[in-house]
TORVOLO-216275 format. One record per residue: z negated, y, x of N, C-alpha, C in turn; residue in one letter. Coordinates in pm, whole numbers, padded with zeros to 5 digits, always signed. Layout:
// residues N
ZYXZYXZYXA ...
This chain:
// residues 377
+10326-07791+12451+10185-07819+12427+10172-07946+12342X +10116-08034+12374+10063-08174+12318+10017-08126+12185X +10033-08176+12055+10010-08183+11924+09918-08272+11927X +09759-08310+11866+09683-08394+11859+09678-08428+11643X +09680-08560+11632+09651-08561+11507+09498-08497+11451X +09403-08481+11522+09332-08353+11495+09361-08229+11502X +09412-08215+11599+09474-08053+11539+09576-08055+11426X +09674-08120+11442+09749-08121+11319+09674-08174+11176X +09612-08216+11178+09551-08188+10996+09441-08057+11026X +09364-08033+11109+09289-07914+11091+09380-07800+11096X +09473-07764+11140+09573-07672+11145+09706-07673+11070X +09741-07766+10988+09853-07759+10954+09800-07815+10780X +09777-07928+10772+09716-08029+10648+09615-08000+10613X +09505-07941+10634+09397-07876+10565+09435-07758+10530X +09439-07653+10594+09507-07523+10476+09610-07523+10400X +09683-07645+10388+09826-07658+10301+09730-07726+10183X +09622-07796+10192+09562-07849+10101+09437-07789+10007X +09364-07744+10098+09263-07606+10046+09274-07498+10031X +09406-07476+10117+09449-07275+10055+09361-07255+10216X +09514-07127+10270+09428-07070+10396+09513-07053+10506X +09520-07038+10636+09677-06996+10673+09676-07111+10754X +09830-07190+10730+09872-07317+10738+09945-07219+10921X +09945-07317+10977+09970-07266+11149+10165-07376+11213X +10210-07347+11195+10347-07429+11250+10394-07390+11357X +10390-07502+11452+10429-07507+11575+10607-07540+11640X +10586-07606+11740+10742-07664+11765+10750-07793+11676X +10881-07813+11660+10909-07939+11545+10881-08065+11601X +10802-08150+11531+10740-08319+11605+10863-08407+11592X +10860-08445+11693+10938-08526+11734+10953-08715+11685X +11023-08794+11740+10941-08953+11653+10825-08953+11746X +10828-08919+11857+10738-08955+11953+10639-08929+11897X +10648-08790+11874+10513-08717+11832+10429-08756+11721X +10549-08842+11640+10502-08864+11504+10462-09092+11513X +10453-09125+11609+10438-09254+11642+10305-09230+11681X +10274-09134+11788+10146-09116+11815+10035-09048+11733X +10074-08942+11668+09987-08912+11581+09948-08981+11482X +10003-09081+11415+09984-09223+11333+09881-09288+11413X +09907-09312+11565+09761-09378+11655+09682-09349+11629X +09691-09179+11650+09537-09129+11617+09469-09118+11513X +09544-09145+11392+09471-09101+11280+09320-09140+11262X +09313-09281+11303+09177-09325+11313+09090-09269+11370X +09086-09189+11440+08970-09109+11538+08958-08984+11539X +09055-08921+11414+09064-08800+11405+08923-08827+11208X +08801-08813+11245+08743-08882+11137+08726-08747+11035X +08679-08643+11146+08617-08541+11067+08717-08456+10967X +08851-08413+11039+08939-08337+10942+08974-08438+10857X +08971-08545+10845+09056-08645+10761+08953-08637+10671X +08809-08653+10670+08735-08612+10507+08767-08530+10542X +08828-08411+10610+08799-08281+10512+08911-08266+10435X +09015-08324+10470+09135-08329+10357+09105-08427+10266X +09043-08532+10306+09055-08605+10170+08998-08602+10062X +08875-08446+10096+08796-08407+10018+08889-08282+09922X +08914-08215+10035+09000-08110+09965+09070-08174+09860X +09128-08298+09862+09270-08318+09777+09168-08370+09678X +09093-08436+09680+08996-08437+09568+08944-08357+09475X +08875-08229+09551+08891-08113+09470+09016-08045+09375X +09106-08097+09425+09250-08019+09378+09268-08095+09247X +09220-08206+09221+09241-08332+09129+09152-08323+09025X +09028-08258+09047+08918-08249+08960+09021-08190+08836X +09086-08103+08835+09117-07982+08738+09204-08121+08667X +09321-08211+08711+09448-08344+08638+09348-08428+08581X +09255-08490+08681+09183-08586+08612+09056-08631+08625X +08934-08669+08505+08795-08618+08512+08713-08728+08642X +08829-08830+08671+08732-08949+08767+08883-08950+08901X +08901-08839+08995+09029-08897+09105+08986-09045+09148X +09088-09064+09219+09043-09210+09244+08999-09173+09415X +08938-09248+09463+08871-09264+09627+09058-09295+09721X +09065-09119+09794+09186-09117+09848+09167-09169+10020X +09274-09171+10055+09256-09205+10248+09366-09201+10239X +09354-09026+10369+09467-09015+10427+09550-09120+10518X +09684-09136+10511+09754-09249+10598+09881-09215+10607X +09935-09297+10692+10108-09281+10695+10204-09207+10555X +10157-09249+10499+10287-09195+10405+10210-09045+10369X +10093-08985+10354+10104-08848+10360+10105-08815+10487X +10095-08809+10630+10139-08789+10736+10287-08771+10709X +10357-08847+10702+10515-08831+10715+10574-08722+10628X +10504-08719+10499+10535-08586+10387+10497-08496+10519X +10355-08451+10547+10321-08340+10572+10390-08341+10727X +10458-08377+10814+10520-08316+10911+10657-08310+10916X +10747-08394+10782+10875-08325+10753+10872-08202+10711X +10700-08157+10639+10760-08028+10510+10706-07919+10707X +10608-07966+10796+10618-07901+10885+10735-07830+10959X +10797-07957+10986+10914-07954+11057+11048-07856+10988X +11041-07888+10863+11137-07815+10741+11077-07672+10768X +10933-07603+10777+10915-07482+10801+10948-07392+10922X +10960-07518+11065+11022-07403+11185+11114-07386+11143X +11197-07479+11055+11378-07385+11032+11354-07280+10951X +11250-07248+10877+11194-07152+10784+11186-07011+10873X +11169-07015+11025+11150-06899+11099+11226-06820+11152X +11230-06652+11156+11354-06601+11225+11411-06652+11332X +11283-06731+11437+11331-06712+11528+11432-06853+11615X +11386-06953+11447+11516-07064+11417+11646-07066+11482X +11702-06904+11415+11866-06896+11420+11890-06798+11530X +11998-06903+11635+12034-06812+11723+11988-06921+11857X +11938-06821+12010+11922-06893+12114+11839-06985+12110X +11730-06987+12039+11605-07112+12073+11634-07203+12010X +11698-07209+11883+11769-07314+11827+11916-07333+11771X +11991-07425+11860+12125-07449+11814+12190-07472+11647X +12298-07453+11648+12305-07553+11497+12315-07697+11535X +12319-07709+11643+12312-07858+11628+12187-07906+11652X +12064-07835+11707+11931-07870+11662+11875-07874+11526X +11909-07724+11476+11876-07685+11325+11909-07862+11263X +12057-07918+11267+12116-08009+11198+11997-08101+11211X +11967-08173+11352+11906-08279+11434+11740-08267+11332X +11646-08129+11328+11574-08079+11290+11529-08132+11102X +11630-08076+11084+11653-08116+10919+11711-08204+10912X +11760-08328+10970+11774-08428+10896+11629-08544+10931X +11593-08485+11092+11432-08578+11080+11388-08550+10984X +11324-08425+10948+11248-08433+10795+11272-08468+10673X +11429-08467+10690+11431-08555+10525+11429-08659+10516X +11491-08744+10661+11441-08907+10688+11248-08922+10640X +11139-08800+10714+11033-08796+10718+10950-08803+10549X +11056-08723+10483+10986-08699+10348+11061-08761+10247X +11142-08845+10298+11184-08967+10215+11109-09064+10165X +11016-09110+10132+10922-09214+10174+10946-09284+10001X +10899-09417+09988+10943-09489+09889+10887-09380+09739X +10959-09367+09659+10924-09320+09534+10817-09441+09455X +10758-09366+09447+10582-09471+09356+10571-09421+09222X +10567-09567+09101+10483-09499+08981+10350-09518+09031X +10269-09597+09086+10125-09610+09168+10032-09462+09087X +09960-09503+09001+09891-09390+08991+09824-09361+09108X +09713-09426+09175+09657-09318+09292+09758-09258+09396X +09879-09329+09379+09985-09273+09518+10024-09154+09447X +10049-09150+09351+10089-09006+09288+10003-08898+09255X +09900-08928+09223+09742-08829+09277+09737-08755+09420X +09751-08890+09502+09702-08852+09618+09811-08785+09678X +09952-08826+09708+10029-08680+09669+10049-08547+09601X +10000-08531+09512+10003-08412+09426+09904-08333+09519X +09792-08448+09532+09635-08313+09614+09700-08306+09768X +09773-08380+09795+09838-08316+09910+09900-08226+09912X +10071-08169+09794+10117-08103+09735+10116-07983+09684X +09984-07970+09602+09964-07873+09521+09979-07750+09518X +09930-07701+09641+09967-07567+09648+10132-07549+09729X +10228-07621+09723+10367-07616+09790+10437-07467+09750X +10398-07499+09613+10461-07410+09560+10417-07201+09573X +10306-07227+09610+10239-07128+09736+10280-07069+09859X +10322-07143+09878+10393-07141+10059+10449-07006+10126X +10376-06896+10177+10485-06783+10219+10427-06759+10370X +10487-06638+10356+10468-06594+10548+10485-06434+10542X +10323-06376+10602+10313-06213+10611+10316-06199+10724X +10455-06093+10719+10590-06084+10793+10506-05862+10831X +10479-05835+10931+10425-05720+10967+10544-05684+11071X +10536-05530+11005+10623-05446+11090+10508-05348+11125X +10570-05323+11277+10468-05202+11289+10580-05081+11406X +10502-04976+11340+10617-04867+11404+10477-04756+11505X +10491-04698+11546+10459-04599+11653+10583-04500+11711X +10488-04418+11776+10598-04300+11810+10696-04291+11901X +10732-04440+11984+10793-04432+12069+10890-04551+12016X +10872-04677+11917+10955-04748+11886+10913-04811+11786X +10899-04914+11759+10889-05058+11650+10874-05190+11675X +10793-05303+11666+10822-05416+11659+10750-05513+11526X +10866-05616+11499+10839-05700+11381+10809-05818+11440X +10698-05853+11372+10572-05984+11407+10600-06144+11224X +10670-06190+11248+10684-06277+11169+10582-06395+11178X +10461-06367+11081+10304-06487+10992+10213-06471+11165X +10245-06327+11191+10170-06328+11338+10093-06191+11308X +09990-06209+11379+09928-06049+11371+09976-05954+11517X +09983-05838+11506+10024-05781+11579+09930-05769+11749X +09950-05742+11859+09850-05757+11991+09855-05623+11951X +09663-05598+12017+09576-05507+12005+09681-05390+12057X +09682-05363+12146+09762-05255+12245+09864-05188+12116X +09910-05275+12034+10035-05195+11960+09997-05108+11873X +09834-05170+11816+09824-05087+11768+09670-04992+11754X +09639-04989+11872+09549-04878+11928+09582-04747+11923X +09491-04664+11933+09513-04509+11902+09559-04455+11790X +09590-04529+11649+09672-04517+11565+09716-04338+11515X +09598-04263+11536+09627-04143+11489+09715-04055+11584X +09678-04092+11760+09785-04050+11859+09882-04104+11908X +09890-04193+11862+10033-04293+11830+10130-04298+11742X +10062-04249+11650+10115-04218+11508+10203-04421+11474X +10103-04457+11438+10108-04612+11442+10107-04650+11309X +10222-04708+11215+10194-04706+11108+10195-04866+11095X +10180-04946+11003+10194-05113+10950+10230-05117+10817X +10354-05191+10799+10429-05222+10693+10419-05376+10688X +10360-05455+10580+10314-05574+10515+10399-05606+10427X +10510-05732+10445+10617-05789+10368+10560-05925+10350X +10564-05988+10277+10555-06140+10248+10702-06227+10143X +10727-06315+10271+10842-06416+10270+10782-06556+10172X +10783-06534+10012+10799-06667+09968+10890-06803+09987X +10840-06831+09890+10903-07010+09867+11048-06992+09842X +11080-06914+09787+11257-06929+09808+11338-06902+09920X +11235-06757+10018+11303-06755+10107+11282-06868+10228X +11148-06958+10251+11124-07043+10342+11153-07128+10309X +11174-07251+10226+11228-07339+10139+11323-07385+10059X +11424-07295+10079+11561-07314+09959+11694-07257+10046X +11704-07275+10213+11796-07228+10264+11877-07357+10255X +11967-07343+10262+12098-07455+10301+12047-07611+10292X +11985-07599+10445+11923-07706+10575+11833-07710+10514X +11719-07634+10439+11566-07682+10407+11589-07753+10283X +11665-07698+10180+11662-07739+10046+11674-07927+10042X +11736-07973+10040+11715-08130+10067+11593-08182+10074X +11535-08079+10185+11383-08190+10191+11306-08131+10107X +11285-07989+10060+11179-07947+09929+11237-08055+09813X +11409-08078+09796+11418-08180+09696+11369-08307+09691X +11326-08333+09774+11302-08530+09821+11167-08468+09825X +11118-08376+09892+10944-08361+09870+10892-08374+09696X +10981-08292+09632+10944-08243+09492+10965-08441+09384X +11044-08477+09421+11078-08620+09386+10988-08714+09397X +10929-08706+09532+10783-08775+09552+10680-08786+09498X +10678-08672+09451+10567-08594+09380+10576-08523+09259X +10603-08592+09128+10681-08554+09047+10538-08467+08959X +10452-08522+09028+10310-08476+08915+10341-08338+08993X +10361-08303+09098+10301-08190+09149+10453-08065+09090X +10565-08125+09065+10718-08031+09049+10649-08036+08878X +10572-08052+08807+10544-08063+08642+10431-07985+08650X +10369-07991+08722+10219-07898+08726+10217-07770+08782X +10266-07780+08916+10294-07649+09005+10448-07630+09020X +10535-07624+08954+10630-07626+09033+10706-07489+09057X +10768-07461+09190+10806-07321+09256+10874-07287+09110X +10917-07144+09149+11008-07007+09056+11126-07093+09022X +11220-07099+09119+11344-07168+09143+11356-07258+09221X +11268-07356+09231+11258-07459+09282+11393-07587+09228X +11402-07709+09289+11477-07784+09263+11484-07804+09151X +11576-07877+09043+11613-07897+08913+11470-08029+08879X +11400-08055+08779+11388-08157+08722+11454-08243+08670X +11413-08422+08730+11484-08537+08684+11371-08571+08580X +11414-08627+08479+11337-08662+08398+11284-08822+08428X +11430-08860+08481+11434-09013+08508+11268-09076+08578X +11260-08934+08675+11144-08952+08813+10992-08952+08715X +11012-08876+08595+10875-08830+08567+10774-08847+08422X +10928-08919+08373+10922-08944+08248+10785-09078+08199X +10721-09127+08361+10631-09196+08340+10472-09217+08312X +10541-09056+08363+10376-08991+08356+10320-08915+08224X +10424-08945+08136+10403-08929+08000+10363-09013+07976X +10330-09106+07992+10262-09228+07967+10106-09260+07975X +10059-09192+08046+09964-09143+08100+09889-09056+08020X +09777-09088+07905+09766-08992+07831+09712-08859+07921X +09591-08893+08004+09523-08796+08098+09577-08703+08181X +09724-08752+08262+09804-08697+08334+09919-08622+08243X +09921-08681+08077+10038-08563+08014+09953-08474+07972X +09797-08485+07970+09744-08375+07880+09738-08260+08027X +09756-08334+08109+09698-08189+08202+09843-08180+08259X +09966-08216+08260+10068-08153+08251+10113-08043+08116X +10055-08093+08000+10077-07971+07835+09997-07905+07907X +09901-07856+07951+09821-07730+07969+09824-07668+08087X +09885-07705+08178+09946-07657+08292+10119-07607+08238X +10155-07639+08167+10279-07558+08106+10252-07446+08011X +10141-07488+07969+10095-07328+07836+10029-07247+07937X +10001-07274+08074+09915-07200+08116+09996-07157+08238X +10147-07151+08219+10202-07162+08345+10229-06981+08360X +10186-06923+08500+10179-06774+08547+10301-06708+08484X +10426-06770+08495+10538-06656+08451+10536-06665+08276X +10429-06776+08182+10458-06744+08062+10476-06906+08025X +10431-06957+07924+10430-07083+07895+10573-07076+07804X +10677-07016+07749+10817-07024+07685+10900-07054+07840X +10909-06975+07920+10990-07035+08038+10974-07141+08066X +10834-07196+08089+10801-07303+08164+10845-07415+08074X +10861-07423+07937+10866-07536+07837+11030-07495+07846X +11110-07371+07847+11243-07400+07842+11316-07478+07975X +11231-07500+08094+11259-07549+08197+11256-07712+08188X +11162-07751+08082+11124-07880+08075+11230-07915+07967X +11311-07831+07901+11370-07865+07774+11479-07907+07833X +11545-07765+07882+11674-07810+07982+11694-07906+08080X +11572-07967+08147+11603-08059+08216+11636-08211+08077X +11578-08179+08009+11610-08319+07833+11722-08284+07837X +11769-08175+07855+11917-08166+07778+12028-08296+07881X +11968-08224+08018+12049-08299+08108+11972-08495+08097X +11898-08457+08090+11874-08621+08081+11928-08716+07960X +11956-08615+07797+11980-08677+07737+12152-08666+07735X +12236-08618+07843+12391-08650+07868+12421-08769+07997X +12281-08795+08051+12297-08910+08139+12303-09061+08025X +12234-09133+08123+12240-09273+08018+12096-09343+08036X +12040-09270+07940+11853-09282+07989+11855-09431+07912X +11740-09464+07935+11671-09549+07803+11592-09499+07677X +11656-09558+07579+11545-09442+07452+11430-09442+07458X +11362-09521+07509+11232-09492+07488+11139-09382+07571X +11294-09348+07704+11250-09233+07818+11256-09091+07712X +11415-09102+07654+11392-08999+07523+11310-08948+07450X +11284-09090+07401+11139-09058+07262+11021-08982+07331X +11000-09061+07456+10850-08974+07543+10876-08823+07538X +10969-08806+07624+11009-08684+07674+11044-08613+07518X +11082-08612+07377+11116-08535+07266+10964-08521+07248X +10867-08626+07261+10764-08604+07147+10649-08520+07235X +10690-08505+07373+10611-08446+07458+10635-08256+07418X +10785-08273+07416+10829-08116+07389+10758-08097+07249X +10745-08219+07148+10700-08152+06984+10571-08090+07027X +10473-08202+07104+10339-08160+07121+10299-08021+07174X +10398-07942+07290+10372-07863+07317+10423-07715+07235X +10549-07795+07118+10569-07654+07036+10393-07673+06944X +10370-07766+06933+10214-07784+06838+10114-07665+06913X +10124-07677+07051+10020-07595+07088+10040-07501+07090X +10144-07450+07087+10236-07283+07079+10190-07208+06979X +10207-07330+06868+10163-07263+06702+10007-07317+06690X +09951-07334+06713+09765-07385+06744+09732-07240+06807X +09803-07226+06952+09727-07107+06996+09799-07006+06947X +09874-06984+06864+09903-06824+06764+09816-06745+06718X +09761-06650+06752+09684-06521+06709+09680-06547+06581X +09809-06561+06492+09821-06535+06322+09890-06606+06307X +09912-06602+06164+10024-06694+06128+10169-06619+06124X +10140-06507+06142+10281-06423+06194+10339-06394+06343X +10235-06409+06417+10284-06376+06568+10321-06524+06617X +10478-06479+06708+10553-06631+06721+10628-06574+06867X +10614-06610+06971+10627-06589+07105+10811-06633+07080X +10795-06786+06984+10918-06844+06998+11007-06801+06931X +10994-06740+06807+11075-06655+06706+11125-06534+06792X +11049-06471+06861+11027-06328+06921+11139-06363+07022X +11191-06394+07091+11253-06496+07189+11381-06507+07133X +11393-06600+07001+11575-06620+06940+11590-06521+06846X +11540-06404+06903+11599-06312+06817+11714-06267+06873X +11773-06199+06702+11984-06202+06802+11932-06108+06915X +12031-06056+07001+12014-05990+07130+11942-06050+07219X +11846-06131+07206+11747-06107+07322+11808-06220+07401X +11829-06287+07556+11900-06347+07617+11809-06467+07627X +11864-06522+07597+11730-06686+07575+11785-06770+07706X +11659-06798+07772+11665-06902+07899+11715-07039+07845X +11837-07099+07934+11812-07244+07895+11755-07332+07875X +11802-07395+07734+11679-07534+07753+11633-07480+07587X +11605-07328+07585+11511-07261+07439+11584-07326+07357X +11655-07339+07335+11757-07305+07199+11758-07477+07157X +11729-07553+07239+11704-07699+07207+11562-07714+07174X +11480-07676+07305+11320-07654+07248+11324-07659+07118X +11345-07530+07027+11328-07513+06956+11360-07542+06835X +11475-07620+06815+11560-07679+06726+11542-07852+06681X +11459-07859+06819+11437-08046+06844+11317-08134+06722X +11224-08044+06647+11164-08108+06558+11293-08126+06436X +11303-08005+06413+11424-08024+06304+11496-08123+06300X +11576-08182+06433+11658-08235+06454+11596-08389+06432X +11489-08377+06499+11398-08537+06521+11388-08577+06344X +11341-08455+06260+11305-08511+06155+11414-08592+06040X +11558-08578+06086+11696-08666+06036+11656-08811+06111X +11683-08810+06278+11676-08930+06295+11549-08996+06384X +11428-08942+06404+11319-08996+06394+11196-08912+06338X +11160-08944+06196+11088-08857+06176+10937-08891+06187X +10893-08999+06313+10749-09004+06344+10749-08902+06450X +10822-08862+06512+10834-08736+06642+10831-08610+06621X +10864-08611+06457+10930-08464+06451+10791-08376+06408X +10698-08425+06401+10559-08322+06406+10445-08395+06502X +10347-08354+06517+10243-08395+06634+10164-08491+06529X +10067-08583+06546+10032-08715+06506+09904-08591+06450X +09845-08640+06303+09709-08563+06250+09741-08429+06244X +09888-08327+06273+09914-08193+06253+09846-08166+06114X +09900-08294+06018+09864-08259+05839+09736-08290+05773X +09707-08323+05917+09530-08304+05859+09440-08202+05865X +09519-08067+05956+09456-07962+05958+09536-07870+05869X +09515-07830+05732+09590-07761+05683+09619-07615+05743X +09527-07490+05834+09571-07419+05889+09699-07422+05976X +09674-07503+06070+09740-07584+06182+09847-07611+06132X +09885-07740+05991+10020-07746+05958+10085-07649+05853X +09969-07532+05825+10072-07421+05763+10168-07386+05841X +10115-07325+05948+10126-07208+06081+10283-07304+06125X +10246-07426+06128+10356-07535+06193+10485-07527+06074X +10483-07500+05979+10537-07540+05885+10631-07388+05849X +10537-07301+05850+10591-07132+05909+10677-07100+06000X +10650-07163+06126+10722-07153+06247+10846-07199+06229X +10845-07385+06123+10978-07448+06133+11044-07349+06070X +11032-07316+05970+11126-07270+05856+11192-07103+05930X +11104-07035+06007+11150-06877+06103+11239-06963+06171X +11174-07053+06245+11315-07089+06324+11475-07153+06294X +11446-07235+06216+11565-07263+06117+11650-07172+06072X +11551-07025+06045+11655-06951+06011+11704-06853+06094X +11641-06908+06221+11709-06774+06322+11828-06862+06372X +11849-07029+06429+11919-07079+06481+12008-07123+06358X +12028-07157+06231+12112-07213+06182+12114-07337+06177X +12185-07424+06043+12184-07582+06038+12295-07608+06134X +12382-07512+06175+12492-07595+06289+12408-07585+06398X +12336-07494+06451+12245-07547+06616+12174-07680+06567X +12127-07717+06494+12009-07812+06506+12114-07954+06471X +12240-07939+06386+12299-08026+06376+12362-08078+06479X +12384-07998+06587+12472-08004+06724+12338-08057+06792X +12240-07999+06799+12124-08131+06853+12139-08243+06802X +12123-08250+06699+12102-08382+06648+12199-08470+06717X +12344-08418+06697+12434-08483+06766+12431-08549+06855X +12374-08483+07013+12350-08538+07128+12269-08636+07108X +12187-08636+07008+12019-08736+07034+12099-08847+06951X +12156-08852+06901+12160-08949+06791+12222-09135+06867X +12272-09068+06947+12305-09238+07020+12170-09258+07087X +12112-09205+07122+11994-09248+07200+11845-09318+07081X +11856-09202+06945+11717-09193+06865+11778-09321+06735X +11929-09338+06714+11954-09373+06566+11928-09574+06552X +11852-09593+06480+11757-09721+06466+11922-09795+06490X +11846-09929+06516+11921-10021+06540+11959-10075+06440X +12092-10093+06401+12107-10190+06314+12069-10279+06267X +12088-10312+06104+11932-10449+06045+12036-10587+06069X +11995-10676+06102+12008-10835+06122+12090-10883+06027X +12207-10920+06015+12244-10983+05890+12189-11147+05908X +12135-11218+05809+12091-11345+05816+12230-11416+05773X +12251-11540+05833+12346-11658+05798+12330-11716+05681X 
């Protein structure tokens, strides 16, 4: 069946963008994907409706998006991450598709969702509202049984006939849903969710899957720069569904690894003073000056996610060798605020010890320790 670039954004790119059931067909081909680029121009009506959607999605990052138009380079995202989803299907593995299609399959899309990495603020907007809900992505997977046998319907609804008569049929329906790890993180798919997530570094910081690909700091560390785009990355991490301590130990651990590469300090300094700001909001939004999510956490026994144990140790550490980082800018002008802050340091200090924070310090110190002064002639 002929793929039209109207059907493919009304069916595939508009519910991946507004929420709603995204429809995947057979995998596009170059052909398919040379011509649907033709059409984009005449496909007028779904194209505002995505470019509205992704607008909406943007309202929440930033108070003015910029004026988006869909084009080639989100086309090519959105029919690699297509193409990446038929390998997502049972009916992938086995006769309808070879491994040497599967191979052929997944490497078009990662050629597809390769596309040049951009600091471009609107290119990175207008990706993200393409993006956003990725991390969403599943498939309700229906079993249905009756009295004479069974059949399983994978992101399909079942035909009427199966399940008519239900009480003299004795017709029952069992409702499974296949997330993002299982459609997205096989072998063959993982590559291109990685090169998707890379593209779109606003969208792996804001939304990003359970166990999704690792964070580079290298990719994202720019958008700290950005006061508007880090404030709505801090509150998309305090506000993140599994718990704002995971989500900040995820961002910590990826520092850890960035600060054993060979960054530039000033990628450091962003990325340390970004983690201070968000222990600031940790202790800002505290009930009391006794309840501590983060204390509660390094207590002995309890199994601390990677990344915590630096989180938490990193003002301490900042305040030896940079101590404009090691608290949030105006903390000491709110005396509640820098009690509570000042409470927190000292619980934590004494749950981790001067050797954890000294062993931080360690790592940071080629990256944070001032430059040597000038000797004059």
């Amino acid at each position: 069946m002929k793929v039209t670039a109207h059907g493919f954004l009304e069916s595939f790119v508009l519910p991946l963008v507004a929420g709603g059931d995204v429809h995947v067909g057979r995998p596009l081909t170059t052909a398919d994907v040379d011509r649907l680029r033709g059409e984009l121009d005449g496909a007028t009506v779904p194209l505002v409706a995505v470019d509205d959607a992704r607008t909406d999605a943007l309202a929440v990052v930033c108070a003015r998006p910029p004026a988006l138009v869909f084009g080639d380079d989100e086309l090519a995202l959105a029919i690699g991450l297509h193409n990446a989803l038929v390998l997502a299907h049972p009916d992938a593995d086995g006769a309808l598709i070879t491994d040497r299609m599967r191979r052929r399959i997944a490497g078009a899309a990662l050629g597809l969702v390769s596309q040049p990495i951009t600091r471009d603020r609107t290119r990175v907007l207008a990706r993200h509202g393409l993006l956003h809900n990725l991390h969403r992505l599943g498939r309700r997977d229906l079993l249905v049984a009756w009295w004479t046998g069974r059949a399983r319907f994978f992101g399909q609804a079942a035909p009427a006939r199966l399940t008519a008569w239900r009480g003299l049929r004795r017709v029952r329906e069992e409702v499974t849903r296949a997330g993002f790890d299982e459609l997205l993180s096989a072998p063959d798919v993982a590559p291109v969710t990685a090169a998707l997530y890379r593209r779109s570094p606003l969208t792996q910081l804001i939304a990003p899957p359970p166990n999704g690909p690792p964070l580079h700091w290298e990719d994202a560390v720019f958008l700290l720069r950005d006061a508007e785009l880090a404030r709505a990355i801090a509150y998309a991490t305090m506000t993140a569904p599994g718990g704002a301590l995971p989500a900040i130990a995820r961002l910590a651990a990826a520092f850890e690894q960035l600060v054993e590469r060979s960054p530039a300090s000033d990628d450091v300094r962003a990325v340390a003073a970004f983690l201070v700001h968000l222990a600031s909001l940790q202790v800002v939004g505290a009930a009391d000056d006794k309840s501590s999510a983060l204390t509660a956490a390094l207590a002995p026994g309890v199994n601390r996610p990677r990344g915590l144990v630096t989180y938490a140790a990193l003002p301490a550490a900042l305040a030896v060798l940079a101590p404009t980082l090691a608290a949030p800018p105006g903390l000491a002008a709110e005396p509640v605020w820098h009690r509570r802050w000042e409470l927190e340091r000292a619980a934590v200090g004494d749950l981790l010890g001067d050797a954890v924070i000294a062993g931080v310090a360690d790592r940071l110190v080629r990256h944070l320790a001032p430059a040597p002064a000038a000797v004059g002639g």
